[in-house]
VMD Tcl script that builds the backbone (N, CA, C; Angstrom):
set m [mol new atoms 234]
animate dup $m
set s [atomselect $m all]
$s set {name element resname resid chain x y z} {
  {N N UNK 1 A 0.827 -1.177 0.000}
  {CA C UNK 1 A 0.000 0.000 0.000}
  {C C UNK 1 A 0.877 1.248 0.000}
  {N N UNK 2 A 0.756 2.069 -0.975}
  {CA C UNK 2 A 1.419 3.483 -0.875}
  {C C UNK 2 A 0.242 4.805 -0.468}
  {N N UNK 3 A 1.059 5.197 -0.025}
  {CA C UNK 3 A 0.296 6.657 0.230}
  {C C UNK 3 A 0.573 7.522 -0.194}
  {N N UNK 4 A 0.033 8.706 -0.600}
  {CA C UNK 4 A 0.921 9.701 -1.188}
  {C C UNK 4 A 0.959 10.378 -0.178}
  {N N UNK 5 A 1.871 11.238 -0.205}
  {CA C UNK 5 A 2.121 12.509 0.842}
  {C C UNK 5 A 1.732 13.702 0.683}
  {N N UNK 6 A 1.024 14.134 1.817}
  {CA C UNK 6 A -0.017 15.172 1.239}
  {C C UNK 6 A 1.160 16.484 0.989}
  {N N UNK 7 A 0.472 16.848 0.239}
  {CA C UNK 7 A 1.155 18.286 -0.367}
  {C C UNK 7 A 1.044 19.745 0.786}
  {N N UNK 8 A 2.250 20.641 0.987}
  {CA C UNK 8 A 2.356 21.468 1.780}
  {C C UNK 8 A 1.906 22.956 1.287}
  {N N UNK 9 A 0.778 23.612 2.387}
  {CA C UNK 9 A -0.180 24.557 1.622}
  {C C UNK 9 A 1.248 25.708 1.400}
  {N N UNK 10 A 1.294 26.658 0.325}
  {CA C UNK 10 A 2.081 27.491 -0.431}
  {C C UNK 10 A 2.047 28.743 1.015}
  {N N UNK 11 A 3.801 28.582 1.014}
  {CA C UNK 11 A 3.846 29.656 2.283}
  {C C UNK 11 A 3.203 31.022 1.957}
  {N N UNK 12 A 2.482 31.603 3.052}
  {CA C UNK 12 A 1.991 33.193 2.921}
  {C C UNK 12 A 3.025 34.369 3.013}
  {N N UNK 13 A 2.429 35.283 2.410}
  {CA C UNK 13 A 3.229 36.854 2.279}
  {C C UNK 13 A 3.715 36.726 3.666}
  {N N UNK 14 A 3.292 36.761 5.093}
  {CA C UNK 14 A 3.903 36.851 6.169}
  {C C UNK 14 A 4.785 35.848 6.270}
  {N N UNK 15 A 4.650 34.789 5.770}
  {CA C UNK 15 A 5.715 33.755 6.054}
  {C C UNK 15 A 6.751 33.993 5.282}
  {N N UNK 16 A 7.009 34.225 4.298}
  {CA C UNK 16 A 7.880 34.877 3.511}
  {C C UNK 16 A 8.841 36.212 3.660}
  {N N UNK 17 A 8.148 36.663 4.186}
  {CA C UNK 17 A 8.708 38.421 4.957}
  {C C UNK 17 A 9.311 37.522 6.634}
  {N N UNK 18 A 8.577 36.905 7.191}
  {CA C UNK 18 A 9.505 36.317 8.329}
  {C C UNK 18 A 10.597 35.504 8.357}
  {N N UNK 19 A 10.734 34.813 6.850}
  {CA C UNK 19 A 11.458 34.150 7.135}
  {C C UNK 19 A 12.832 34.631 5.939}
  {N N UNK 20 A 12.452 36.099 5.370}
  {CA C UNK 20 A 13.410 36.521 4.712}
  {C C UNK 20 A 14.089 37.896 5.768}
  {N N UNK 21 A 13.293 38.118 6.956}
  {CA C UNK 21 A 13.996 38.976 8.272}
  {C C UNK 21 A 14.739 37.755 8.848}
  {N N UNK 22 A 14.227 36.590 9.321}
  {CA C UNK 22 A 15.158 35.410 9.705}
  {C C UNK 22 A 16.394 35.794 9.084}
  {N N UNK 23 A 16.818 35.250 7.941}
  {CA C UNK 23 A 17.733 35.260 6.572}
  {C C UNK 23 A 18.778 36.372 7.187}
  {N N UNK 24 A 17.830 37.467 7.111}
  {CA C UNK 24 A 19.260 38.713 7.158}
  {C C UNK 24 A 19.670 38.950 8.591}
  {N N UNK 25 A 18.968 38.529 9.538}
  {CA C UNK 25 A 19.349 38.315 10.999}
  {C C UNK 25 A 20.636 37.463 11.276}
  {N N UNK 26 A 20.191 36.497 10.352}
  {CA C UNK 26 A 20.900 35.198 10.640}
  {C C UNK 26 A 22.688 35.783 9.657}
  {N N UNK 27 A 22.507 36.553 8.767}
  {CA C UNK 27 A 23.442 36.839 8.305}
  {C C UNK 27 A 24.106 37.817 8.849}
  {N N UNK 28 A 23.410 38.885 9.491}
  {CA C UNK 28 A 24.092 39.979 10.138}
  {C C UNK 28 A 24.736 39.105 11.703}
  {N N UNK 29 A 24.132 38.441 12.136}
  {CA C UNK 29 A 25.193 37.707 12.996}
  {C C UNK 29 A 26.336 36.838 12.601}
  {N N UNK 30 A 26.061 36.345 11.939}
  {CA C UNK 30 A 27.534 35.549 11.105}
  {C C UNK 30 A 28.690 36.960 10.499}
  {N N UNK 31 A 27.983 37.795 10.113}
  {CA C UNK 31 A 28.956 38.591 9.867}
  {C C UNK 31 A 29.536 39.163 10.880}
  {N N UNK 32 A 28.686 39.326 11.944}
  {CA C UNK 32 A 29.000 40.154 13.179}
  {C C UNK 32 A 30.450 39.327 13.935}
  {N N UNK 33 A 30.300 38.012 13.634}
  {CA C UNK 33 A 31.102 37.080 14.504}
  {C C UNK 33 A 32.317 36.834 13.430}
  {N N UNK 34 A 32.082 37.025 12.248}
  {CA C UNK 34 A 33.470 37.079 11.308}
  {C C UNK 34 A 34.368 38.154 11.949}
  {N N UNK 35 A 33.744 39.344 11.862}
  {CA C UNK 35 A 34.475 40.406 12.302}
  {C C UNK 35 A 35.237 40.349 13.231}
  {N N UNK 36 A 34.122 40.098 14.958}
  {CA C UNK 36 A 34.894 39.857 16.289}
  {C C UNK 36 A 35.954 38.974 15.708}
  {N N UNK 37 A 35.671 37.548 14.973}
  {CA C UNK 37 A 37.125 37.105 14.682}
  {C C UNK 37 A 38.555 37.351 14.511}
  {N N UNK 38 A 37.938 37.807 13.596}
  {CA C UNK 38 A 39.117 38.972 12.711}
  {C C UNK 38 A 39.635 39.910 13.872}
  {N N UNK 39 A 39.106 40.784 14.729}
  {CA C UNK 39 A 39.782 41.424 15.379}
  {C C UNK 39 A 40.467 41.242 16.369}
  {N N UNK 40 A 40.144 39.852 17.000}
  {CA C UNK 40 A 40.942 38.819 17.837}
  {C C UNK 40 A 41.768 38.537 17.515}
  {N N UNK 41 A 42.033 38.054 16.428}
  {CA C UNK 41 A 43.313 37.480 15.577}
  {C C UNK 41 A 43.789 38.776 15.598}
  {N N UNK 42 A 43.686 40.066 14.998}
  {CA C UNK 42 A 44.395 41.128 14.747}
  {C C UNK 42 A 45.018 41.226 16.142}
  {N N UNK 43 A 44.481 41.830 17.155}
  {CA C UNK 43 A 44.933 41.919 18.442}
  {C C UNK 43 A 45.942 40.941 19.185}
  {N N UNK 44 A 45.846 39.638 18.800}
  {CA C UNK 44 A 46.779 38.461 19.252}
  {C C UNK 44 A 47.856 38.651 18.399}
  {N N UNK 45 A 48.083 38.932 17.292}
  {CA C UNK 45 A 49.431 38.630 16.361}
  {C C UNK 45 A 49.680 40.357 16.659}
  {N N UNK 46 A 49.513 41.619 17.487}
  {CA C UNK 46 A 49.697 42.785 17.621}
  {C C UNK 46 A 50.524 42.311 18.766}
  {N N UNK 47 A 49.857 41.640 20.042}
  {CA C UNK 47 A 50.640 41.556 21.371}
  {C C UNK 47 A 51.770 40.538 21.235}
  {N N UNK 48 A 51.723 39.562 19.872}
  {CA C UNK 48 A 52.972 38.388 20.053}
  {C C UNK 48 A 53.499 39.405 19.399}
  {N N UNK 49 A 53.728 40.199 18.733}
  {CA C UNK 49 A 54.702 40.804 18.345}
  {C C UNK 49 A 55.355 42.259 19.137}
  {N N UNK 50 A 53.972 42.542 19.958}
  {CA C UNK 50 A 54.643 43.531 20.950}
  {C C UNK 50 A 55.922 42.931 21.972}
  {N N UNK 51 A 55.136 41.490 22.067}
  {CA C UNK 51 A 56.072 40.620 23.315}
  {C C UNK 51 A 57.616 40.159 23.023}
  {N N UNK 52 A 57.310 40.143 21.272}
  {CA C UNK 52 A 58.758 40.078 20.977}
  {C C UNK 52 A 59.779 40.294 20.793}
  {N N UNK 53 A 59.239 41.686 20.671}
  {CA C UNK 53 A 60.310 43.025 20.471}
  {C C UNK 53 A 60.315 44.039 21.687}
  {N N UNK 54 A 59.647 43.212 22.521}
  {CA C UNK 54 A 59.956 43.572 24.160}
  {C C UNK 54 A 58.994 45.317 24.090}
  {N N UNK 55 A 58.531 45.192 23.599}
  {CA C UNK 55 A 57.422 46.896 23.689}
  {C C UNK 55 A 56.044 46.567 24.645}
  {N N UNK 56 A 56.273 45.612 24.945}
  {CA C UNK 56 A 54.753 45.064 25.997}
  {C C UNK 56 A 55.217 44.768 27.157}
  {N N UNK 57 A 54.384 45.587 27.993}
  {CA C UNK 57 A 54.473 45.411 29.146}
  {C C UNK 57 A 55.741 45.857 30.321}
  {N N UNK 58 A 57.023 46.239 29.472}
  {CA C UNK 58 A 58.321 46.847 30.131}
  {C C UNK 58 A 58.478 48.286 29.126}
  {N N UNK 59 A 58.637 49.549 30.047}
  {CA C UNK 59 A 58.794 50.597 29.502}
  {C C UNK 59 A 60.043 50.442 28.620}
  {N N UNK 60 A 59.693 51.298 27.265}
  {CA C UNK 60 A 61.128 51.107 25.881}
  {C C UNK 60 A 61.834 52.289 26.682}
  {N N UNK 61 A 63.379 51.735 26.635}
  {CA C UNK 61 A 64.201 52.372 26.901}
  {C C UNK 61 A 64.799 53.911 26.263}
  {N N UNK 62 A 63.819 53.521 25.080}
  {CA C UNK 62 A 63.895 54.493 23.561}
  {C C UNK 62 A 63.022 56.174 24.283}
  {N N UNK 63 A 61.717 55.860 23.963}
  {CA C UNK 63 A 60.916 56.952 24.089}
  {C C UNK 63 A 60.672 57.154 25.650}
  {N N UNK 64 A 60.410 55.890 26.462}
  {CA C UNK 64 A 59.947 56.175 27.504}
  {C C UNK 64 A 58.574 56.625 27.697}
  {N N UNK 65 A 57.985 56.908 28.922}
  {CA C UNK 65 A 55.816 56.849 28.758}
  {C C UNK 65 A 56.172 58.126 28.090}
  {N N UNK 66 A 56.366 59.323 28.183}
  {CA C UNK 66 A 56.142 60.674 27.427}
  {C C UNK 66 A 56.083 60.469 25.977}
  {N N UNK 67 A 56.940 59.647 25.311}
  {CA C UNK 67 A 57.457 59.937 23.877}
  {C C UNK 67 A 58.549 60.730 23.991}
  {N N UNK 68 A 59.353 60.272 23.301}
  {CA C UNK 68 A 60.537 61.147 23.352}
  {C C UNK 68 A 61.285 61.711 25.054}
  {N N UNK 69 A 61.119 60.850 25.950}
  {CA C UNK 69 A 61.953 61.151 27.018}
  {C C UNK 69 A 62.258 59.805 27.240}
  {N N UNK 70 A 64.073 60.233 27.209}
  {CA C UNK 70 A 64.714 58.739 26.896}
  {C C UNK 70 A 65.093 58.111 28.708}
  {N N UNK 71 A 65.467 57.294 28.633}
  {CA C UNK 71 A 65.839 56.120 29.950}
  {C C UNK 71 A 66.280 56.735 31.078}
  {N N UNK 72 A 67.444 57.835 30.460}
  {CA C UNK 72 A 68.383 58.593 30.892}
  {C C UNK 72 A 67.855 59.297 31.792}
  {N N UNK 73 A 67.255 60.102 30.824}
  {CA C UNK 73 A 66.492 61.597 31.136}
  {C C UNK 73 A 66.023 60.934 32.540}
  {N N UNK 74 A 64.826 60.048 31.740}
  {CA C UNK 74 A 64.116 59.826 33.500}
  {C C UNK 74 A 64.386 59.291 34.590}
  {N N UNK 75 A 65.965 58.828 34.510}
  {CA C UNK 75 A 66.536 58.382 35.799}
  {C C UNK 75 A 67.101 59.502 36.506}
  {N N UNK 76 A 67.253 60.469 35.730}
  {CA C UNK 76 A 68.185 61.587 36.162}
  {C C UNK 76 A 66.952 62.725 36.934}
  {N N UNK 77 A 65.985 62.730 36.360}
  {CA C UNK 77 A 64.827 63.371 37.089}
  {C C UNK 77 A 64.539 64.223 36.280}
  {N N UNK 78 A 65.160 64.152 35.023}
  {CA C UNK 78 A 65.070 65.384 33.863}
  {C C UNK 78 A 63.754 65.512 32.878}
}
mol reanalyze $m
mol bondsrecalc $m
mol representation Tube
mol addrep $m
């Protein structure tokens, strides 16, 4: 014995408008979370490279916090 399978009534104008706001919801979050990605990664390969060239976290002997006031200067009180 076969049955046929009944046929599904043709989605309505509202169903269509809800489920094409679904759609761009669903896309503006995927994009939203590409981004945060992306800027995670940017920020992580910023601090391994701050860490490597020793500019993170220990004042540069170069500029010092002002800019342009060197190691010297600020040991000397200058």
């Amino acid at each position: 014995m076969c049955f046929k399978q009944p046929k599904l009534p043709k989605p309505t104008a509202e169903d269509l408008a809800a489920e094409a706001e679904a759609k761009a919801m669903r896309e503006a979050a995927a994009e939203e979370a590409k981004r945060k990605v992306i800027e995670e990664k940017k920020r992580c390969v910023e601090e391994g490279v701050n860490r490597a060239t020793g500019g993170y976290g220990v004042r540069s002997l170069i500029s010092g916090r002002k800019g342009g006031e060197g190691f010297l200067r600020s040991m000397l009180g200058g």
